[in-house]
PyMOL Python script that loads the backbone (N, CA, C, O; Angstrom):
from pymol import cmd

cmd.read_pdbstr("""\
ATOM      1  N   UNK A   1      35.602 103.875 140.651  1.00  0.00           N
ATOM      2  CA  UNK A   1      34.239 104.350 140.529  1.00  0.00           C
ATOM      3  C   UNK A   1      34.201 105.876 140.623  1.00  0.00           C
ATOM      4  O   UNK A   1      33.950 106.564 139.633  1.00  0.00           O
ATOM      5  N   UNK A   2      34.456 106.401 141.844  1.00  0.00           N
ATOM      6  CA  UNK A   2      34.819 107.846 141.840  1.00  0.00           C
ATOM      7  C   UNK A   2      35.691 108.158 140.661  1.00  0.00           C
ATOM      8  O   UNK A   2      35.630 109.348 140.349  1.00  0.00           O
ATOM      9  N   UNK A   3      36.357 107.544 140.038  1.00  0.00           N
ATOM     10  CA  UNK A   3      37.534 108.316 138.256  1.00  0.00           C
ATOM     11  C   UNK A   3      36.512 108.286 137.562  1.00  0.00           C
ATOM     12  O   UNK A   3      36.207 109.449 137.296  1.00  0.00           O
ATOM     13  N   UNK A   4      35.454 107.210 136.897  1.00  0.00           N
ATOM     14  CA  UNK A   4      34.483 107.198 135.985  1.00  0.00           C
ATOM     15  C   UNK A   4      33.583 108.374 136.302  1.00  0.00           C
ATOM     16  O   UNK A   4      33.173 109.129 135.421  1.00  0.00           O
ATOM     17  N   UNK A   5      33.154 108.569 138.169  1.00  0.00           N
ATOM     18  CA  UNK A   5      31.728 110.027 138.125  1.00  0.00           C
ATOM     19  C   UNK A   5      32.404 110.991 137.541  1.00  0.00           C
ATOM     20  O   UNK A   5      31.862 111.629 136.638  1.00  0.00           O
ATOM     21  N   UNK A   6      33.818 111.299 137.977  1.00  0.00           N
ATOM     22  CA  UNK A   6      34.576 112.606 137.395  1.00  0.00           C
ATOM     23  C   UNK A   6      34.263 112.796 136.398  1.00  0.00           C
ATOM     24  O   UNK A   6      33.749 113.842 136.004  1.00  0.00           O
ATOM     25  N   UNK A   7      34.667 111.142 135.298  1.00  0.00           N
ATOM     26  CA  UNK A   7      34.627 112.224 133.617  1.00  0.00           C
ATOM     27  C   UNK A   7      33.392 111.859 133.528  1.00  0.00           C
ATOM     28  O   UNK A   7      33.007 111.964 132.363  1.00  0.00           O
ATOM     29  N   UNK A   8      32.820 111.584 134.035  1.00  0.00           N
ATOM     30  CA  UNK A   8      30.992 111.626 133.569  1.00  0.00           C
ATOM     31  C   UNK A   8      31.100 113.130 133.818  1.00  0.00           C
ATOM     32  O   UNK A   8      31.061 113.761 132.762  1.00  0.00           O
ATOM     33  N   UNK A   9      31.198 113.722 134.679  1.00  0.00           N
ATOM     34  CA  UNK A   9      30.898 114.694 135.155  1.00  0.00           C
ATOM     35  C   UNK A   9      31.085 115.796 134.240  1.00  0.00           C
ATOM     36  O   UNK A   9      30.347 116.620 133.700  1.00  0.00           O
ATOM     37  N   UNK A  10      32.778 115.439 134.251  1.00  0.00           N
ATOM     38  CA  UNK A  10      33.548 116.194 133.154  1.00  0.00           C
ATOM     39  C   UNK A  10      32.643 116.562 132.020  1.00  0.00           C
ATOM     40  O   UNK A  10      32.114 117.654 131.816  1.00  0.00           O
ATOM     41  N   UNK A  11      32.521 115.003 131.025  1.00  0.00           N
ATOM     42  CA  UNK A  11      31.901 115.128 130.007  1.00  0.00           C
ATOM     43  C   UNK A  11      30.507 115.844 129.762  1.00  0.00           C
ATOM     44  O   UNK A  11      30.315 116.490 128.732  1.00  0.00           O
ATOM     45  N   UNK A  12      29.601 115.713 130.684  1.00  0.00           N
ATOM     46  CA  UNK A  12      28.395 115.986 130.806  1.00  0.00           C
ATOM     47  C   UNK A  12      28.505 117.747 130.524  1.00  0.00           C
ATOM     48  O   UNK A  12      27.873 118.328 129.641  1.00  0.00           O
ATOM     49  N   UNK A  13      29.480 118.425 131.517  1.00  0.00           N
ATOM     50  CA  UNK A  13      29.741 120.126 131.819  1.00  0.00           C
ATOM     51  C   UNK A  13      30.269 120.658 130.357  1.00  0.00           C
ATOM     52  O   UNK A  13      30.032 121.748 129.836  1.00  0.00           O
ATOM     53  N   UNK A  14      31.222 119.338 129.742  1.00  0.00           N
ATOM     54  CA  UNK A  14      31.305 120.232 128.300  1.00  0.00           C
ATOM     55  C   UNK A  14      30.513 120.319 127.310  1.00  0.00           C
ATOM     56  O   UNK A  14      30.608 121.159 126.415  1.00  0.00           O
ATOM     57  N   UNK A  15      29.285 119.061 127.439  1.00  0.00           N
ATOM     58  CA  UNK A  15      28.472 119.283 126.355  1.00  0.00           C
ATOM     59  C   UNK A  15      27.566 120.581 126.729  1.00  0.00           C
ATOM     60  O   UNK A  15      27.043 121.361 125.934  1.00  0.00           O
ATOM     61  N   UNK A  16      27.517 120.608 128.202  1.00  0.00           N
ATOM     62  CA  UNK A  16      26.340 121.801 128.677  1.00  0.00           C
ATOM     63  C   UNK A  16      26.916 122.817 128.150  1.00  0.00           C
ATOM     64  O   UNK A  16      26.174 123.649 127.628  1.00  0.00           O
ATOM     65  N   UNK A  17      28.587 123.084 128.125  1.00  0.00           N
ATOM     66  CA  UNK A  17      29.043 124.705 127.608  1.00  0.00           C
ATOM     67  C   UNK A  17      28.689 124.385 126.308  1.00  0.00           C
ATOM     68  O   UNK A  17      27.976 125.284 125.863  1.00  0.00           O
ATOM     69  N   UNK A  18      28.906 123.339 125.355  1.00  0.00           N
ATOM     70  CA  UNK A  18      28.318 123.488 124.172  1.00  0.00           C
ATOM     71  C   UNK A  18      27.062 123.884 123.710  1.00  0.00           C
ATOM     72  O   UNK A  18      26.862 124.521 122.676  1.00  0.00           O
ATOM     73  N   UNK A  19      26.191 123.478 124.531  1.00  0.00           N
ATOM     74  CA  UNK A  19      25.008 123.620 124.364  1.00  0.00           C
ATOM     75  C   UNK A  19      24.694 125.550 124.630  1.00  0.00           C
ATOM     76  O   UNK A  19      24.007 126.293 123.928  1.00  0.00           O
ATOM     77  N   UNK A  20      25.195 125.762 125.420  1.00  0.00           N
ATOM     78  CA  UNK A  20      24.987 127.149 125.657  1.00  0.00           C
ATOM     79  C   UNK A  20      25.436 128.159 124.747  1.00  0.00           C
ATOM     80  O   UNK A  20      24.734 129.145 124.523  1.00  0.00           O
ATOM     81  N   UNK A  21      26.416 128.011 124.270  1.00  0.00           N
ATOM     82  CA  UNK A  21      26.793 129.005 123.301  1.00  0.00           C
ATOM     83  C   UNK A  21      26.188 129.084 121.879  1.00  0.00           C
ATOM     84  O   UNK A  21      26.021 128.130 121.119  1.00  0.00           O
ATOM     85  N   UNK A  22      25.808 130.732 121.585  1.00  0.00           N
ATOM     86  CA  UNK A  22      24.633 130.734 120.801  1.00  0.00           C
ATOM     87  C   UNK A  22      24.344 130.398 119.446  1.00  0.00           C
ATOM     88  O   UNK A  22      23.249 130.154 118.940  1.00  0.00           O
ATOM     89  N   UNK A  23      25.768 130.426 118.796  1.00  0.00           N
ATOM     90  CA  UNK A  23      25.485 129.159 117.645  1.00  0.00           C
ATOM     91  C   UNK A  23      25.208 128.198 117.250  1.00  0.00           C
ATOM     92  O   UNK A  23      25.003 127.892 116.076  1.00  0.00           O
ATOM     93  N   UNK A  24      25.144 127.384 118.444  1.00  0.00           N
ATOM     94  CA  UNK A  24      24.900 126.026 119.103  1.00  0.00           C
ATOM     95  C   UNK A  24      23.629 126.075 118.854  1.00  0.00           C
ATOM     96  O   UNK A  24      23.145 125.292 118.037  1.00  0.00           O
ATOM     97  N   UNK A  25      22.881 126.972 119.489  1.00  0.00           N
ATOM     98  CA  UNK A  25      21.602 127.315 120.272  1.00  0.00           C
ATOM     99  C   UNK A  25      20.953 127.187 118.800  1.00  0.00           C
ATOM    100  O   UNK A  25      20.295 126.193 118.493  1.00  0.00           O
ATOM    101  N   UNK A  26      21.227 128.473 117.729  1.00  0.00           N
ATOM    102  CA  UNK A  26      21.133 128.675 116.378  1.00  0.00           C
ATOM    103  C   UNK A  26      20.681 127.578 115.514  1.00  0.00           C
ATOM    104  O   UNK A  26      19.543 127.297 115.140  1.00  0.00           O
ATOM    105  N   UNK A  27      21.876 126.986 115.262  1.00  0.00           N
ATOM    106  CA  UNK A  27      21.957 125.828 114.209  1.00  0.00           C
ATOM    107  C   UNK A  27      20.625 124.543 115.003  1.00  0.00           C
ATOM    108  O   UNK A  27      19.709 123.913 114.476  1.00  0.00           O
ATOM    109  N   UNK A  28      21.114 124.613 116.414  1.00  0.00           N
ATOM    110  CA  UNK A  28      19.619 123.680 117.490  1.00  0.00           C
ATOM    111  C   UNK A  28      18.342 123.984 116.231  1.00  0.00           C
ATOM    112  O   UNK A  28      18.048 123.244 115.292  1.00  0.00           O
ATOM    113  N   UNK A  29      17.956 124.842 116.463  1.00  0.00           N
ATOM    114  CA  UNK A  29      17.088 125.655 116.531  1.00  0.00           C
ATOM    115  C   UNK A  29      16.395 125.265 114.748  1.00  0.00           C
ATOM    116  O   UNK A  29      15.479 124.627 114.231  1.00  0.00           O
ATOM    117  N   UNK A  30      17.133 125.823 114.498  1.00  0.00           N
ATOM    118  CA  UNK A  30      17.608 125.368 112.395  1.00  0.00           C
ATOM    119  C   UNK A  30      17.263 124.061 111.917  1.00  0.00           C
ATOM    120  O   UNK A  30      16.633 123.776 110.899  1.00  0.00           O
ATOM    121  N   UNK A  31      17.919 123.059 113.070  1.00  0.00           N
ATOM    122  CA  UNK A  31      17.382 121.670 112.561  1.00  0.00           C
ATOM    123  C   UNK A  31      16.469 121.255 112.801  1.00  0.00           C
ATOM    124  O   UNK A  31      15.971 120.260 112.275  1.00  0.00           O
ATOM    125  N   UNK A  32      15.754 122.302 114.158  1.00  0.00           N
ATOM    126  CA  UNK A  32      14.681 121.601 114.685  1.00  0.00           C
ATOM    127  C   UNK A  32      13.215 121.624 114.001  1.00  0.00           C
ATOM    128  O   UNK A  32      12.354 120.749 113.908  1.00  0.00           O
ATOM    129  N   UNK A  33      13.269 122.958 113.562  1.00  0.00           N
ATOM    130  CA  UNK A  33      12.665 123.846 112.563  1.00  0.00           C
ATOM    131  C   UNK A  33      11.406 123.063 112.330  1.00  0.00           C
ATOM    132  O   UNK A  33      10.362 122.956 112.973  1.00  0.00           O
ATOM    133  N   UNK A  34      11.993 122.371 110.805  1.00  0.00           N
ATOM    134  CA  UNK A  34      10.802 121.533 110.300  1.00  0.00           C
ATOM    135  C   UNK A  34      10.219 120.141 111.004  1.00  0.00           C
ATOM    136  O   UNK A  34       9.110 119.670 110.749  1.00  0.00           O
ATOM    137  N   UNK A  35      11.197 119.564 111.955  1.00  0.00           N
ATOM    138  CA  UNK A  35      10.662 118.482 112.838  1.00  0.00           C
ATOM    139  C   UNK A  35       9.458 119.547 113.135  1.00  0.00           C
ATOM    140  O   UNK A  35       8.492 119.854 112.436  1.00  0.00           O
ATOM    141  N   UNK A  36       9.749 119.868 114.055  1.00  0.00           N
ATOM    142  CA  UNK A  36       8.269 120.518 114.757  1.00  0.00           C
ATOM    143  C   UNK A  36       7.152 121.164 113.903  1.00  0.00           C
ATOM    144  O   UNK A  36       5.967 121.023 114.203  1.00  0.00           O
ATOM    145  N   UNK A  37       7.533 121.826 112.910  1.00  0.00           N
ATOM    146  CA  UNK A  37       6.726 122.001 111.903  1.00  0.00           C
ATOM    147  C   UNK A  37       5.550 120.770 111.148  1.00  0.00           C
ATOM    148  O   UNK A  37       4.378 120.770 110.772  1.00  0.00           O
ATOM    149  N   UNK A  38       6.526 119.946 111.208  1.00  0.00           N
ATOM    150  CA  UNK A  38       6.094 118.643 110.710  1.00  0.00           C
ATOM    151  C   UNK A  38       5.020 117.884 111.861  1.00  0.00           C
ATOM    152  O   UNK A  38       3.886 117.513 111.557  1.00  0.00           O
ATOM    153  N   UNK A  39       5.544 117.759 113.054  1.00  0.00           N
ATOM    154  CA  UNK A  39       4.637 117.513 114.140  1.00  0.00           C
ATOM    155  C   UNK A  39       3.513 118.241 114.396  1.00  0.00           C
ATOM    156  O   UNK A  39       2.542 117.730 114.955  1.00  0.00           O
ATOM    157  N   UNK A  40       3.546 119.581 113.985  1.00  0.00           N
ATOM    158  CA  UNK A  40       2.149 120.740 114.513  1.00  0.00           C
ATOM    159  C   UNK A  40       1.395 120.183 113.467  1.00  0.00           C
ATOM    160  O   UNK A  40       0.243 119.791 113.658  1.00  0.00           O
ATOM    161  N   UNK A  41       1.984 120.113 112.321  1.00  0.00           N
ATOM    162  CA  UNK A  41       0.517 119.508 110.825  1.00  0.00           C
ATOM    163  C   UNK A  41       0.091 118.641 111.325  1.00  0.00           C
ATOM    164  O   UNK A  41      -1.090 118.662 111.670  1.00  0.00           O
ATOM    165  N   UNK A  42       0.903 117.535 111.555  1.00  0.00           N
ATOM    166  CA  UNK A  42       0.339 116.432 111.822  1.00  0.00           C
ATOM    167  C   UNK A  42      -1.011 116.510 112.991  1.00  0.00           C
ATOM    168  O   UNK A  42      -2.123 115.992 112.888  1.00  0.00           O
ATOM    169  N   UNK A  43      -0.563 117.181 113.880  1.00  0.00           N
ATOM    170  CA  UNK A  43      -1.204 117.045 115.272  1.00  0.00           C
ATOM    171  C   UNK A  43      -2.444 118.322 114.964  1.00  0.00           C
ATOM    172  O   UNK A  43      -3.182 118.239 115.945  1.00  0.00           O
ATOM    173  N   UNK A  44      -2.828 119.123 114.308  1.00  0.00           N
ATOM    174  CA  UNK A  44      -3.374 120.355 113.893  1.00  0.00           C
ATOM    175  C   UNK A  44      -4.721 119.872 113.891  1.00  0.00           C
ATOM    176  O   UNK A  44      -5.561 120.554 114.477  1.00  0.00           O
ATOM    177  N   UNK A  45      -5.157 118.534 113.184  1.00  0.00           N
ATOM    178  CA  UNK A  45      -6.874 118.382 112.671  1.00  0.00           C
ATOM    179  C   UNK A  45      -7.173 117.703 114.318  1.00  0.00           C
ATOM    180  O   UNK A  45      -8.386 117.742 114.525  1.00  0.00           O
ATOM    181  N   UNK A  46      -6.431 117.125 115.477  1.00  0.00           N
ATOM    182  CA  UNK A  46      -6.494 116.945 116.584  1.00  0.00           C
ATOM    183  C   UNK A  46      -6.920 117.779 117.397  1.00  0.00           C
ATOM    184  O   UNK A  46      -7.890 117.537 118.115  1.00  0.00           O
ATOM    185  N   UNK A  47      -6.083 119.219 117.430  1.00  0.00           N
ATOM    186  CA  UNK A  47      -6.012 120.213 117.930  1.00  0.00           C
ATOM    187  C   UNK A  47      -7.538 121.112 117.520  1.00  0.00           C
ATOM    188  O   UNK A  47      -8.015 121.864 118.370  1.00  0.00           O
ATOM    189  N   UNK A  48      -8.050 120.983 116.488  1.00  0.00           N
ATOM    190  CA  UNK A  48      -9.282 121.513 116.404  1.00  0.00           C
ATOM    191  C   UNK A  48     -10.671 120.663 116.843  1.00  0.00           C
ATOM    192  O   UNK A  48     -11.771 121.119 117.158  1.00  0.00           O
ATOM    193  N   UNK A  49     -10.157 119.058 116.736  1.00  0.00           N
ATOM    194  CA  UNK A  49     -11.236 118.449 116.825  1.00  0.00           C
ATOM    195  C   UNK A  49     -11.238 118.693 118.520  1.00  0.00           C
ATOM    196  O   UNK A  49     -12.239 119.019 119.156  1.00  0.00           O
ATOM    197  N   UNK A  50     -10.182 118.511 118.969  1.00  0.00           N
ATOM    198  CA  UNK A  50     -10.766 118.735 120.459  1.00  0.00           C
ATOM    199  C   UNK A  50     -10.958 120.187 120.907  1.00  0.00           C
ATOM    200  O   UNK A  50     -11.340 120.307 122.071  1.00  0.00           O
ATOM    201  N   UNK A  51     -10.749 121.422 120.141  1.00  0.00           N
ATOM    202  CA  UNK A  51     -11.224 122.568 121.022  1.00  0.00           C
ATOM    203  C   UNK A  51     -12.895 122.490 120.203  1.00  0.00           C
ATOM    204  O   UNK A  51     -13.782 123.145 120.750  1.00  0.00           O
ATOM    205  N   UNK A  52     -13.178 121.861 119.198  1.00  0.00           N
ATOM    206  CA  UNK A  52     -14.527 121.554 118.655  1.00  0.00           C
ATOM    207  C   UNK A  52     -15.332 121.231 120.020  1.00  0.00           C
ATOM    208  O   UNK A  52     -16.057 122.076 120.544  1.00  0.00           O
ATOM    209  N   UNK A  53     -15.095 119.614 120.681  1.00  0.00           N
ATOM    210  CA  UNK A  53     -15.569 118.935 121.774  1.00  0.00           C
ATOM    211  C   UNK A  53     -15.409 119.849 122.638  1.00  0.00           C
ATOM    212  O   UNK A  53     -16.502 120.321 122.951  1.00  0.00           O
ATOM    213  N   UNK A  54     -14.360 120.428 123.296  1.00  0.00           N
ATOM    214  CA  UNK A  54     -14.267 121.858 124.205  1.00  0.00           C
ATOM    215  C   UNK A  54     -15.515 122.961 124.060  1.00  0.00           C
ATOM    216  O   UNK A  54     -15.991 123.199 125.170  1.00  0.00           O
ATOM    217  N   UNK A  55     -15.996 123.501 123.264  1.00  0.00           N
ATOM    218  CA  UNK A  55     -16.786 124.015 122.895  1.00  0.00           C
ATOM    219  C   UNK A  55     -17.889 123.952 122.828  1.00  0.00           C
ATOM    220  O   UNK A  55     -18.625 124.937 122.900  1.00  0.00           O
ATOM    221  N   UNK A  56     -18.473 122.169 122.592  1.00  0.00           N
ATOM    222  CA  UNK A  56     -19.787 121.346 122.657  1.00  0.00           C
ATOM    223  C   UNK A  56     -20.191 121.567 123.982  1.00  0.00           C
ATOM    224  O   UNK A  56     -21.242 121.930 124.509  1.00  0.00           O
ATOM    225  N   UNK A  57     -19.033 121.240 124.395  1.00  0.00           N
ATOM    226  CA  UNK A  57     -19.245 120.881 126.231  1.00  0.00           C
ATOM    227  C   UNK A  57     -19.692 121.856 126.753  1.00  0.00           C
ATOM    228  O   UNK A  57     -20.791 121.979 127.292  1.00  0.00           O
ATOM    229  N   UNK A  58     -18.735 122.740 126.607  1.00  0.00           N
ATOM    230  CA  UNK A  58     -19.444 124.451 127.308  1.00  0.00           C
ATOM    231  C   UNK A  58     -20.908 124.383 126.913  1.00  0.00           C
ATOM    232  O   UNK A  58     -21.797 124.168 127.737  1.00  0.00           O
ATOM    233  N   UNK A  59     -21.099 124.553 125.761  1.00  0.00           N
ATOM    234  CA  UNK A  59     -22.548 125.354 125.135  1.00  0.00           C
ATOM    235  C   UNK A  59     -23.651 123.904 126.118  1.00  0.00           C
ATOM    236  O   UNK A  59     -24.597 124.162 126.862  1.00  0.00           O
ATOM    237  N   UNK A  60     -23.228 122.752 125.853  1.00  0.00           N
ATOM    238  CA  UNK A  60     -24.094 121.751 126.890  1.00  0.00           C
ATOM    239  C   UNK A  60     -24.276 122.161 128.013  1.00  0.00           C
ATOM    240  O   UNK A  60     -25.371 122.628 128.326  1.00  0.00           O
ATOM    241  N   UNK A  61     -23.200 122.080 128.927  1.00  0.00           N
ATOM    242  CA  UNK A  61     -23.042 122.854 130.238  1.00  0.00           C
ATOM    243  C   UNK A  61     -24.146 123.652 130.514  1.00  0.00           C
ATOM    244  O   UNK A  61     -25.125 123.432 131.227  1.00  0.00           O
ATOM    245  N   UNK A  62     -23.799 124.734 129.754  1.00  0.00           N
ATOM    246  CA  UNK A  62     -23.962 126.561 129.740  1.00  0.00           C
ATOM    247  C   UNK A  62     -25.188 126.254 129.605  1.00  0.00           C
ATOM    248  O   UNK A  62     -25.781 127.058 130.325  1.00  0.00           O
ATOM    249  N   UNK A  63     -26.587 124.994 128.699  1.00  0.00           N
ATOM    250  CA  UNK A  63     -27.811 124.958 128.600  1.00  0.00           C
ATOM    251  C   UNK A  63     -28.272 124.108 129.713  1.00  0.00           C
ATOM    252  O   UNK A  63     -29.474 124.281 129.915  1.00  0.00           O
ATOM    253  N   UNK A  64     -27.748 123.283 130.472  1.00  0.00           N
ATOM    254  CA  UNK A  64     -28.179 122.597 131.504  1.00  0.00           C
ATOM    255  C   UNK A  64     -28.886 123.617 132.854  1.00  0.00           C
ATOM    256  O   UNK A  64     -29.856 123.699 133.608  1.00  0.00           O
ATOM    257  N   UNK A  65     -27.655 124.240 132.503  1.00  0.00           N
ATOM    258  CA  UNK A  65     -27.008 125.405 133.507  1.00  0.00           C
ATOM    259  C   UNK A  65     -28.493 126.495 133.781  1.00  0.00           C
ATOM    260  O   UNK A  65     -29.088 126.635 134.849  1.00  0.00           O
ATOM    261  N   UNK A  66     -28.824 127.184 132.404  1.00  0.00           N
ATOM    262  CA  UNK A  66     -29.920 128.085 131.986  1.00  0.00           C
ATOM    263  C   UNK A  66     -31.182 127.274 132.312  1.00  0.00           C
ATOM    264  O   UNK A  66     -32.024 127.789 133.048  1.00  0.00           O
ATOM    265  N   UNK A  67     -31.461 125.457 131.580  1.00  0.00           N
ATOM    266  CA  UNK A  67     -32.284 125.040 132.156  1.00  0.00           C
ATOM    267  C   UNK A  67     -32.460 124.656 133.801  1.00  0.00           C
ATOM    268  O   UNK A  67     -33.580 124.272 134.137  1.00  0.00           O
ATOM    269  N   UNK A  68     -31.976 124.696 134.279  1.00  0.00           N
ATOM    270  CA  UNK A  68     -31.845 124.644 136.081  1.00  0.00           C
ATOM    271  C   UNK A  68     -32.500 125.835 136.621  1.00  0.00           C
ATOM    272  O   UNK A  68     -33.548 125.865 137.266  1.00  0.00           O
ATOM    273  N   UNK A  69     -31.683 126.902 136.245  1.00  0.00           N
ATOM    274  CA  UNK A  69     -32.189 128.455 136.517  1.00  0.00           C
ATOM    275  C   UNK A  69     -33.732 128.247 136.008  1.00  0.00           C
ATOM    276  O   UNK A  69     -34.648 128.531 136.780  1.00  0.00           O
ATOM    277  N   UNK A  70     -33.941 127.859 134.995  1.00  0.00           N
ATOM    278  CA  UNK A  70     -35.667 128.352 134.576  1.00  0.00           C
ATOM    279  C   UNK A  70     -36.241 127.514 135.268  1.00  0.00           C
ATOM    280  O   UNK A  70     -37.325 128.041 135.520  1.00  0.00           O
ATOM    281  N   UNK A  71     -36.202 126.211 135.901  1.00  0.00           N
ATOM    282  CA  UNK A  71     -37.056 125.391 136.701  1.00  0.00           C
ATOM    283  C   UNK A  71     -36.725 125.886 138.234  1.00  0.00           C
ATOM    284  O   UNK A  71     -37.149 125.171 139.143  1.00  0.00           O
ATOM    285  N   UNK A  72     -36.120 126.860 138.506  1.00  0.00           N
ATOM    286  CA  UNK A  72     -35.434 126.514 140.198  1.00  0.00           C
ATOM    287  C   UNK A  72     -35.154 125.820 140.570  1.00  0.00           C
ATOM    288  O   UNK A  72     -35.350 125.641 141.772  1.00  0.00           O
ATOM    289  N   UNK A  73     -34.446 124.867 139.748  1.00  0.00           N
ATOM    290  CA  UNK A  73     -34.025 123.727 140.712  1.00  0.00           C
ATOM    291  C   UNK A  73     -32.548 124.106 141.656  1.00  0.00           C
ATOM    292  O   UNK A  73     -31.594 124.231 140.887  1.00  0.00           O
ATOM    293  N   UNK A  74     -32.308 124.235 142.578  1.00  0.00           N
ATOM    294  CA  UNK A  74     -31.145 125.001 142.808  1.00  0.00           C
ATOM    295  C   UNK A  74     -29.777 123.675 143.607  1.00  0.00           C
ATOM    296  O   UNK A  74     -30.125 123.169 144.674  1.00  0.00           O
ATOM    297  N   UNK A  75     -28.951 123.422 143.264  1.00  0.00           N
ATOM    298  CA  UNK A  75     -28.381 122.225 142.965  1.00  0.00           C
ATOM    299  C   UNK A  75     -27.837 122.574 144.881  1.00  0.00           C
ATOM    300  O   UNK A  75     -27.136 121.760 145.483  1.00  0.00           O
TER     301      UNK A  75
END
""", "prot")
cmd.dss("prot")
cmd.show_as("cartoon", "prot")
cmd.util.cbc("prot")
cmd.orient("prot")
């Protein structure tokens, strides 16, 4: 059991030096590119519809808010 943690161990430390060195990092980076590209489109008409609702909310808020002040009602 302790021989198997070793080369776990082992194995695990060489992919990390792989991972670190900056061509690695590079080419990462290169493939990842259009995945994520591809994910922001997708996710984009989301991303507006909710800072849309974000925005509703405030201006609701923000008139509750103004109507309170004009009645004195003081919460």
């Amino acid at each position: 059991m302790l021989k198997s943690n070793q080369v776990k161990n082992k194995a695990i430390d060489y992919c990390l030096d792989i991972i670190k060195r900056e061509d690695v990092k590079q080419e990462l980076k290169h493939l990842f590119k259009p995945i994520i590209q591809l994910i922001l489109q997708e996710i984009y008409p989301y991303i507006y519809l909710s800072v849309l609702f974000l925005l509703i909310s405030f201006f609701l808020i923000l008139g509750i808010f103004i109507l309170l002040l004009r009645n004195n009602y003081i919460l």
